[in-house]
C-alpha positions as CSV (number, residue, x, y, z in Angstrom):
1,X,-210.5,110.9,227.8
2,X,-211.5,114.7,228.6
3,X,-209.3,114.6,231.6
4,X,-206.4,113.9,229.3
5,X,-207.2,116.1,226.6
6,X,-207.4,118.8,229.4
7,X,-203.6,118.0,230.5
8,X,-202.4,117.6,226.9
9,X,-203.4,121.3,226.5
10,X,-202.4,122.5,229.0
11,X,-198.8,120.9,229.1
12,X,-198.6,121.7,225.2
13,X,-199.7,125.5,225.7
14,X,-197.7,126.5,229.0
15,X,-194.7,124.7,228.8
16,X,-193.2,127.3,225.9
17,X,-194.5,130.1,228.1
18,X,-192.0,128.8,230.9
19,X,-188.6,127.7,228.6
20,X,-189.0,131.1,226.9
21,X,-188.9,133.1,230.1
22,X,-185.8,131.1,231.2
23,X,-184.8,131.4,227.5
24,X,-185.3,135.3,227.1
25,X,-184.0,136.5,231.0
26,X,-180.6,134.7,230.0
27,X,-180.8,136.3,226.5
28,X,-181.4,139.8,228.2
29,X,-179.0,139.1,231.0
30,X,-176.3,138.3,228.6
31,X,-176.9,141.0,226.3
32,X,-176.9,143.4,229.0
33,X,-173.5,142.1,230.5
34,X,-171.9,142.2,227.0
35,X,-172.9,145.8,226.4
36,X,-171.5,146.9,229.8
37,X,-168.7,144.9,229.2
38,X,-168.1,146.8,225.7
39,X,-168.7,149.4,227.3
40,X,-166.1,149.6,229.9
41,X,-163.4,148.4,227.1
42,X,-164.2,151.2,225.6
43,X,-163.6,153.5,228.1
44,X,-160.8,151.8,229.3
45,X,-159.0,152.2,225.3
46,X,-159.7,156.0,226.4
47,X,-158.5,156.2,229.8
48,X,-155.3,154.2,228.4
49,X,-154.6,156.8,225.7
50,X,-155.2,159.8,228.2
51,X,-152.5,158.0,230.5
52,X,-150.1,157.8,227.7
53,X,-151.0,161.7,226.2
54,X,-150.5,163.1,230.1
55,X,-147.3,161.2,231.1
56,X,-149.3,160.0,233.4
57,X,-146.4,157.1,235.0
58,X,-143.5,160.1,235.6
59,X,-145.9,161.8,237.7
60,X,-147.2,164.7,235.7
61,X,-150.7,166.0,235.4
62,X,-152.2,163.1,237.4
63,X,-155.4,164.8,239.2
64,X,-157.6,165.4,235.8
65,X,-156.7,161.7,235.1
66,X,-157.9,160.8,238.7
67,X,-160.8,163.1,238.6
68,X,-161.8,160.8,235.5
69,X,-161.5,157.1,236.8
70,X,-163.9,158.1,240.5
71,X,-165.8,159.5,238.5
72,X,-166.2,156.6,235.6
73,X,-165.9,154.4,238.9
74,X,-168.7,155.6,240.7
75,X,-170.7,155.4,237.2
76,X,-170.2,151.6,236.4
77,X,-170.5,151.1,240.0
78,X,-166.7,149.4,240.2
79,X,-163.3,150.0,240.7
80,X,-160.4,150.9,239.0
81,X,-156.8,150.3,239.3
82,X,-153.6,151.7,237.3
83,X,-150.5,149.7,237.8
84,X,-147.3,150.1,236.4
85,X,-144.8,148.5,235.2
86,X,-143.4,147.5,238.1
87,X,-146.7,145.9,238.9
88,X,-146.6,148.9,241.6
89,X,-150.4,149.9,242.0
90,X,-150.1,154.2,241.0
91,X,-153.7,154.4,241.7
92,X,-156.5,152.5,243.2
93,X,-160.2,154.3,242.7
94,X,-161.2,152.9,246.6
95,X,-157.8,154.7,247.7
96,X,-156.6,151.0,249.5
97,X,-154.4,149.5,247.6
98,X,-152.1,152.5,246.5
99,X,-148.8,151.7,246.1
100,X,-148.9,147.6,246.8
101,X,-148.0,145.2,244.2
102,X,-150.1,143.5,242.4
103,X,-149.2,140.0,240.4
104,X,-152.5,138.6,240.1
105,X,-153.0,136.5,236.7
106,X,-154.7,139.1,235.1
107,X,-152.2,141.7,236.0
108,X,-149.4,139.5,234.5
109,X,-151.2,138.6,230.8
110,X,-152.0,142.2,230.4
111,X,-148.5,143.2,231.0
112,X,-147.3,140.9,228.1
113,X,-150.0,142.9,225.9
114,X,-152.9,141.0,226.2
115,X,-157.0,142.3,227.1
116,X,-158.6,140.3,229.3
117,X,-162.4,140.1,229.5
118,X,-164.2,137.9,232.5
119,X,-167.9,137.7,234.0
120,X,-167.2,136.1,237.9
121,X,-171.1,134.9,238.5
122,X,-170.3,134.2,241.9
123,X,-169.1,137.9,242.3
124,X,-171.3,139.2,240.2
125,X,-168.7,141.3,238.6
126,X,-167.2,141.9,235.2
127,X,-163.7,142.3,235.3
128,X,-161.0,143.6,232.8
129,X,-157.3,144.0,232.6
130,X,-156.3,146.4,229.7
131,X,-152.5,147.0,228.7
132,X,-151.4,150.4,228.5
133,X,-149.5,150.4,225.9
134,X,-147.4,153.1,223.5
135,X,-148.9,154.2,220.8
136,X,-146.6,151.5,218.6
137,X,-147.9,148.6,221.0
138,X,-144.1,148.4,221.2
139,X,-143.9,148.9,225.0
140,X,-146.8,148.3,227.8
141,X,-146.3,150.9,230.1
142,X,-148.9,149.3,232.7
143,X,-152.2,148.2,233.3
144,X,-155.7,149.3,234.0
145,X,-157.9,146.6,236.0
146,X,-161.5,147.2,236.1
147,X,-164.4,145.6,238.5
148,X,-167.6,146.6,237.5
149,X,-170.9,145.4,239.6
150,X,-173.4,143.7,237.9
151,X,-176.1,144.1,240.6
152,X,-178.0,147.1,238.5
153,X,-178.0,144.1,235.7
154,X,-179.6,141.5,237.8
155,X,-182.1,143.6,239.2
156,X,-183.2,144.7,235.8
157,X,-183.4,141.4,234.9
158,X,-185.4,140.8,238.2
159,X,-187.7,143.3,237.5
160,X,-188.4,142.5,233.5
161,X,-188.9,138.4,235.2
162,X,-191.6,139.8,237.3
163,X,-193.0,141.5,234.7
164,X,-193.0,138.1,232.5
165,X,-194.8,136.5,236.0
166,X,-197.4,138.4,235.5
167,X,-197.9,138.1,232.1
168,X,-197.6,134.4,232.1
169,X,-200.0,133.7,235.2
170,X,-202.8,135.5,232.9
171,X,-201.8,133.5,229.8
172,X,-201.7,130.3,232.2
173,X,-205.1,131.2,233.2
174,X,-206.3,132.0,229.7
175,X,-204.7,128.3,228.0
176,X,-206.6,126.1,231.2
177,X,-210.0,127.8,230.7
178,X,-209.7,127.4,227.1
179,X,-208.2,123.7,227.5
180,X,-211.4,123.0,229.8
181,X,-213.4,124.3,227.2
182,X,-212.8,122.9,224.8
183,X,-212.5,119.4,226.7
184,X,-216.1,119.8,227.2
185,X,-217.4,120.9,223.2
């Protein structure tokens, strides 16, 4: 009877401990990505309206633009890519791509005006088309792509898990010596 009073208490007292790590790290993990993701749509809103205020696409007054996307790149730890409207990539942050097409999916439902938000797991990379479009929304003169990294995310996550490790090995300790106990009152 003690012997399964023990397990009872221990199964009833640790089990939580275990669903909300898995429970908070997703929750963190999430909310994370979602800020970064807001993030980088909101840079992206500025970079579009500093393409359109420059005249960026005839070839004017490109460098300070340029100067801006490495330098946002290298912050989000990502890429960026301006393409215009004749899907012709104008600039690609890595400097490999400049001047290829591009007609990848994303690429084509930005074009018709549309944002497009995605999280590729496998990746782990947040990607974003953005239309660059006149101030009307009447014309979309291009499109900004954006791959951001989400290894600084994961680690954090990693880190605040180990954390939780520790923390739960001491409560798991604490809830079997109670459990045996008070198995034995």
């Amino acid at each position: 009877m003690r012997l399964w009073l023990v397990v009872a208490l221990i199964g009833v007292t640790i089990s939580p401990l275990f669903i909300m790590r898995l429970v908070a790290l997703d929750n963190i993990e999430a909310q994370l990505r979602t800020r970064r993701m807001n993030a980088l749509s909101n840079y992206a809103i500025i970079l579009s309206n500093q393409i359109i205020r420059t005249s960026y696409f005839k070839g004017d007054n490109r460098e300070p633009v340029h100067a801006d996307m490495s330098q946002s790149a290298s912050l989000y730890n990502g890429r960026i890519l301006i393409i215009d409207k004749n899907y012709t990539i104008v600039k690609d942050t890595y400097g490999t791509l400049d001047g290829m097409t591009s007609i990848s999916q994303e690429t084509i439902e930005a074009m018709g005006g549309n944002s497009i938000r995605n999280y590729n797991k496998d990746d782990g990379m947040l990607e974003m088309a953005v239309p660059i479009a006149t101030e009307d929304k009447s014309d979309v003169l291009g499109v900004i792509l954006f791959y951001a990294s989400t290894s600084d995310i994961i680690k954090t996550c990693d880190s605040i898990g180990r954390s939780y490790n520790g923390i739960t090995t001491a409560l798991v300790g604490l809830c079997i010596l109670l459990s045996v106990v008070i198995a034995n009152i």
